[in-house]
LUMLUM-678320 format. One record per residue (C-alpha): residue number from 1; residue in three letters; x, y, z. Coordinates in steps of 0.05 Angstrom, whole numbers, plus 32768, in hexadecimal, padded with zeros to 4 digits. Layout:
BEGIN
NUM	Ala	X	Y	Z
...
// end
This chain:
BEGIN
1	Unk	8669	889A	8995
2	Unk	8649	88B9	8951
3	Unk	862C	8886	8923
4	Unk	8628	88B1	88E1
5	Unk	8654	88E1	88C0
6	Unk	869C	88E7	88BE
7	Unk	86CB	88DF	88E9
8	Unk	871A	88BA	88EE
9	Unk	871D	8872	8902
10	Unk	8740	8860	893C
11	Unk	8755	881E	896A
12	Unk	8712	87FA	8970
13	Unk	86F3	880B	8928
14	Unk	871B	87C5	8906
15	Unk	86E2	8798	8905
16	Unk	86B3	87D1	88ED
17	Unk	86E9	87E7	88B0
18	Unk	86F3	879D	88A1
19	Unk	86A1	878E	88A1
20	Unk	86A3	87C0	8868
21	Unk	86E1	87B1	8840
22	Unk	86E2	8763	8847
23	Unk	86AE	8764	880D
24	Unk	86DB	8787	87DF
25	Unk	8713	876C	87F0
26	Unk	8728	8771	87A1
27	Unk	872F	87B9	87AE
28	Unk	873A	87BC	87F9
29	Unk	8782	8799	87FC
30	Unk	87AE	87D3	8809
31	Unk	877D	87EB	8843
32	Unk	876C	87A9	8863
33	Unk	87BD	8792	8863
34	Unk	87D0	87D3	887A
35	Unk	879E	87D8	88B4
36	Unk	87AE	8794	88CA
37	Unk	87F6	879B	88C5
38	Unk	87F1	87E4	88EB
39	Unk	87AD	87EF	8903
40	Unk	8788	8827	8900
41	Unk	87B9	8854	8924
42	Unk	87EE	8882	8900
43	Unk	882C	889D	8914
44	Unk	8848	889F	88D5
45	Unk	886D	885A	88D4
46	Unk	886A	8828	889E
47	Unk	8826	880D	8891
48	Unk	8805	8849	88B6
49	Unk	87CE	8874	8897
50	Unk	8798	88A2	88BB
51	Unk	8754	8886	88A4
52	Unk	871D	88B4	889D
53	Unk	86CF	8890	8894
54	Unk	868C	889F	8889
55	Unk	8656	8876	88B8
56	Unk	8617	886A	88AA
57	Unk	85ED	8850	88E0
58	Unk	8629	883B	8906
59	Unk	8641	880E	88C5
60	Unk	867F	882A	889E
61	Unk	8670	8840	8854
62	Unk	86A3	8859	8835
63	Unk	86F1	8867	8848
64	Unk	872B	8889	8838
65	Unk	8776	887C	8855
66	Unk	87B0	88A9	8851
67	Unk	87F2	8880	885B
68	Unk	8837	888B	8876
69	Unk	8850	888A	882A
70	Unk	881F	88C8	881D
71	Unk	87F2	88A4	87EE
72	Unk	87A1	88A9	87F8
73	Unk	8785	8866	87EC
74	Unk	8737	8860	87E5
75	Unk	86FC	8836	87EB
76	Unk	86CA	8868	87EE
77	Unk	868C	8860	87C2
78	Unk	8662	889C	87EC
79	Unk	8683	88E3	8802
80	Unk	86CB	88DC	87E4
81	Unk	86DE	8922	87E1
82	Unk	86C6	892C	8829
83	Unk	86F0	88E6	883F
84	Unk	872D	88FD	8819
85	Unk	8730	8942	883B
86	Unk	8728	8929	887B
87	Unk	8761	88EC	8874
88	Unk	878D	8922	885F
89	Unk	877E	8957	8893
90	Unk	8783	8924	88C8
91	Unk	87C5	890A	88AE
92	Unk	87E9	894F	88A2
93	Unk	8807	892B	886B
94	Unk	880C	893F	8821
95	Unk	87FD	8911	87EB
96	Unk	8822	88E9	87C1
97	Unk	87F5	88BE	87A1
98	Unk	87B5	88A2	879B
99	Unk	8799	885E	878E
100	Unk	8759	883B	8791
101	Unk	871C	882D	8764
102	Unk	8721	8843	871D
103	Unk	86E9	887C	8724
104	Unk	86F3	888F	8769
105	Unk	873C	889B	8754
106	Unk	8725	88D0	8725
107	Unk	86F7	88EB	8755
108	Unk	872D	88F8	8788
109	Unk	8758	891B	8754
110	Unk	8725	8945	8745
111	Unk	8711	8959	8784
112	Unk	8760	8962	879A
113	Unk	876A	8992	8753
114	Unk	87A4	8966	873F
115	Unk	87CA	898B	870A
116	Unk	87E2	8966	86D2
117	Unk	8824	897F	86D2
118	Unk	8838	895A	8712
119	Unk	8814	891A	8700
120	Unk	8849	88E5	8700
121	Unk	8818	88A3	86EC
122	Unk	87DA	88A6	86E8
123	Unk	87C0	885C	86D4
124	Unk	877F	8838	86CB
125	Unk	878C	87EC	86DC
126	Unk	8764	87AD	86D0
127	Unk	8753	8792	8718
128	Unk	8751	8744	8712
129	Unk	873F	870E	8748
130	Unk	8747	86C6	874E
131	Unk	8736	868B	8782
132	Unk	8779	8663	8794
133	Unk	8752	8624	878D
134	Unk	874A	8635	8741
135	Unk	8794	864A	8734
136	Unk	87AB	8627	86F0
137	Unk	87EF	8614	86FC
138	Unk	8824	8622	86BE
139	Unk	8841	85E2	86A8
140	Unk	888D	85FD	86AD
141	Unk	887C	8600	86F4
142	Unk	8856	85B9	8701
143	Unk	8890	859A	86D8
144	Unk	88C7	85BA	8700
145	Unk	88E2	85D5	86C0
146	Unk	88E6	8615	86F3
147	Unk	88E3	8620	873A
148	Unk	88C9	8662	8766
149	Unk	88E2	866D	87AC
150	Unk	88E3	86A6	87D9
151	Unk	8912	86D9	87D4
152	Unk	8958	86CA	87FC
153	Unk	898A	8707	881E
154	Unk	89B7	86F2	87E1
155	Unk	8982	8706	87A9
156	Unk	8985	874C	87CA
157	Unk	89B4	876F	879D
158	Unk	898F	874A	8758
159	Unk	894B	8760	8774
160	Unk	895F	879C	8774
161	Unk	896F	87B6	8734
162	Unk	892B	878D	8719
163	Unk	8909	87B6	874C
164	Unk	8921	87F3	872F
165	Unk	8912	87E3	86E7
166	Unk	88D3	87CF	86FF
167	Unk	88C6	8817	8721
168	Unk	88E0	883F	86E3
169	Unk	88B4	880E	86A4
170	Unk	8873	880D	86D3
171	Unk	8870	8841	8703
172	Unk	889C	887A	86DE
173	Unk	88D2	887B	870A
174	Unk	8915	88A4	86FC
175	Unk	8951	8875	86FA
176	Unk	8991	8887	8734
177	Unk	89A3	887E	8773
178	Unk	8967	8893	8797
179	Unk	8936	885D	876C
180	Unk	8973	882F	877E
181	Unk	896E	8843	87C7
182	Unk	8920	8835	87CA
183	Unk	8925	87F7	87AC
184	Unk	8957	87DC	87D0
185	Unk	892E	87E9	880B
186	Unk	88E7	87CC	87EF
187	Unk	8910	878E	87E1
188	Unk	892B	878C	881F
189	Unk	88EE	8791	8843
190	Unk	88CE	875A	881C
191	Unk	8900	872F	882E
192	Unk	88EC	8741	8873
193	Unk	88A8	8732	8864
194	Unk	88B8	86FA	8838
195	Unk	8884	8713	8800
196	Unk	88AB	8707	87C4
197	Unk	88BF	86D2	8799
198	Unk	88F3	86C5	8766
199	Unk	88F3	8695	8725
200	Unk	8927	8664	8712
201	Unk	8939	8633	86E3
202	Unk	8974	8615	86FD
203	Unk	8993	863E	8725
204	Unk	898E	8678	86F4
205	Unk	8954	86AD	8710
206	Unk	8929	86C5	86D4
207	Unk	88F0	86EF	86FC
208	Unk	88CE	86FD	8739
209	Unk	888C	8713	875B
210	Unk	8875	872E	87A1
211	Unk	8834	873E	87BF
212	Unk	8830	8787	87CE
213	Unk	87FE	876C	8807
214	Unk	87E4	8733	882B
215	Unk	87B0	8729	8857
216	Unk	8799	86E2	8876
217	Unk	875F	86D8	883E
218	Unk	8784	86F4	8801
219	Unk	87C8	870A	87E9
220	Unk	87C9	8743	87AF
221	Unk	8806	873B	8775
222	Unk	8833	8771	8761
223	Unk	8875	877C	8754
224	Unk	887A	8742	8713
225	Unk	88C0	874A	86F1
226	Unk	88D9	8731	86B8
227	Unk	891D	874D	8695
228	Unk	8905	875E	8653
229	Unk	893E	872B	8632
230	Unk	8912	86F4	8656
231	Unk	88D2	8705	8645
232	Unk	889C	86DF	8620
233	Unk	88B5	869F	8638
234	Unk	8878	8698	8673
235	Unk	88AC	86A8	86AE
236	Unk	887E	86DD	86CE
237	Unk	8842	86B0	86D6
238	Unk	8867	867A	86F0
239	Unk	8883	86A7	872C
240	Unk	883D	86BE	8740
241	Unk	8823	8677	8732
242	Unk	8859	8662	8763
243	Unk	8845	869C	8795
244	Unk	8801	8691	8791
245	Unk	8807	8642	879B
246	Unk	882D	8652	87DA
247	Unk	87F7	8687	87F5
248	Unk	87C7	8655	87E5
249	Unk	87F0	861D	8810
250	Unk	87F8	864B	8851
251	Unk	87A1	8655	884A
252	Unk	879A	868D	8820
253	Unk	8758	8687	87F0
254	Unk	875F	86C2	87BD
255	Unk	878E	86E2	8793
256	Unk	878C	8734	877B
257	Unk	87AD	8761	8744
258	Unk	87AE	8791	871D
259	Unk	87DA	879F	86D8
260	Unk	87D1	87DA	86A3
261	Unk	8793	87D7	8673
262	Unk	87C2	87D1	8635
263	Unk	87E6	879C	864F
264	Unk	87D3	876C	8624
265	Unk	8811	8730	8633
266	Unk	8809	873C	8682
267	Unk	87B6	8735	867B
268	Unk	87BD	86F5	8653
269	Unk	87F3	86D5	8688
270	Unk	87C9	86E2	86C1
271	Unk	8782	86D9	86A0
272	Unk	87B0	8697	8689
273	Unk	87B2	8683	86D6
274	Unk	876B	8692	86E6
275	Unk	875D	86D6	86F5
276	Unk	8722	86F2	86E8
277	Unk	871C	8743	86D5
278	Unk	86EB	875F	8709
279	Unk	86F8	87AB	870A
280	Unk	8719	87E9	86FF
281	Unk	8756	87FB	8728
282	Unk	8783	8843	871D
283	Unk	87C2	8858	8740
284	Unk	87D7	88A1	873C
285	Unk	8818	88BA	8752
286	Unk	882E	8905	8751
287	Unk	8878	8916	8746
288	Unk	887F	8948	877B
289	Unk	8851	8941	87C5
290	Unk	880F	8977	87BD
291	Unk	87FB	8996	8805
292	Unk	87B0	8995	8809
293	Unk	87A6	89B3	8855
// end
């Protein structure tokens, strides 16, 4: 088996993939939770990617996946270009998007020649971190003033629409039946996976928040809704105080996410909680699919 160069993971390569991403786990969540929920082979089912790294010596140094959903996602500090053309060979997929470290992001849309025309988002985020132990709990929470519980088959229908106004304020998403249609499906499937939450005070819901991954040591937030009429009122940190306080319980040590540079109100509520700003995070999606074979 070659030790150096590059080359596609297969069954066997985990414990090598995870020696390298463990210790950036901040920026490793999509591609440690997918691998673990799919391994490392791909036939284009949810959670699946083709992985393409670069050895060293017999020690993975830098990777690049490209998942069912089309999107490249990177930890690749050495040979990027190279990693990126051979995910996306090996796949036979076009891409969608592309997500990762703040620079490497840029590199890879460089070396893809993404025209500006089709670029749907393109966002720098601030990556932030925070040990469960040193969670500050909001008092509306501790008080009972509001309670958080996992989402229930009857939320469904509520989830929803906030789903879909969450997909057309932060990722740019086009309002109609197909948004509807997708998000009626991501909620469903967190249901499944029970990785969402939803706020009340009485029984009246007033936000919610899911992990978009989570892995044994660390769970990464996304997904935070408020309805604008019930904003400013410290509903969204509550729900990922709850979420995080029940990660914590069932042994997870760390919390991850990421929210836009400018925004200011959604910095201060988690910085509020006890995350910490460690990095530089970007998501870029394309509006229509770019072949790069």
């Amino acid at each position: 088996m070659e030790t150096s160069g590059i080359r596609v993971l297969r069954s066997g390569d985990e414990a090598a993939l995870e020696a390298f991403l463990l210790p950036r786990v901040e920026s490793s969540m999509f591609l440690i939770g997918n691998m673990r929920a799919a391994g490392l082979e791909d036939r284009a089912q949810i959670y699946q990617g083709t992985y393409a790294a670069r050895l060293e010596d017999g020690e993975i140094v830098g990777v690049v996946a490209h998942y069912w959903n089309q999107n490249l996602v990177l930890q690749a500090p050495v040979d990027l270009a190279a990693l990126c053309g051979k995910a996306i060979r090996a796949s036979g997929r076009p891409v969608h998007g592309i997500v990762g470290p703040a620079s490497q992001v840029g590199e890879a849309r460089a070396a893809l020649r993404v025209d500006d025309s089709n670029v749907q988002i393109d966002e720098t985020e601030k990556l932030y971190s925070l040990e469960l132990a040193d969670l500050v709990v909001p008092q509306s929470l501790a008080s009972g003033q509001v309670r958080a519980r996992r989402v229930e088959p009857g939320d469904v229908d509520l989830l929803t629409e906030w789903r879909a106004g969450y997909a057309v304020e932060a990722m740019g998403a086009v309002d109609g039946p197909q948004l509807r249609r997708q998000s009626r499906l991501m909620v469903e499937r967190s249901l499944r996976e029970r990785r969402t939450w939803v706020l009340e005070g009485g029984c009246r819901p007033l936000a919610c928040s899911s992990f978009n991954t989570a892995i044994e040591e660390a769970v990464q937030v996304g997904g935070v809704w408020t309805p604008p009429h019930l904003r400013s009122r410290g509903y969204a940190r509550a729900v990922v105080a709850a979420s995080l306080l029940d990660a914590r319980a069932e042994g997870a040590t760390k919390g991850v996410l990421f929210t836009g540079e400018d925004n200011i109100p959604a910095q201060k509520a988690y910085e509020a909680l006890g995350f910490r700003h460690v990095g530089d995070y970007r998501i870029l999606l394309l509006r229509s699919p770019i072949s790069c074979s």
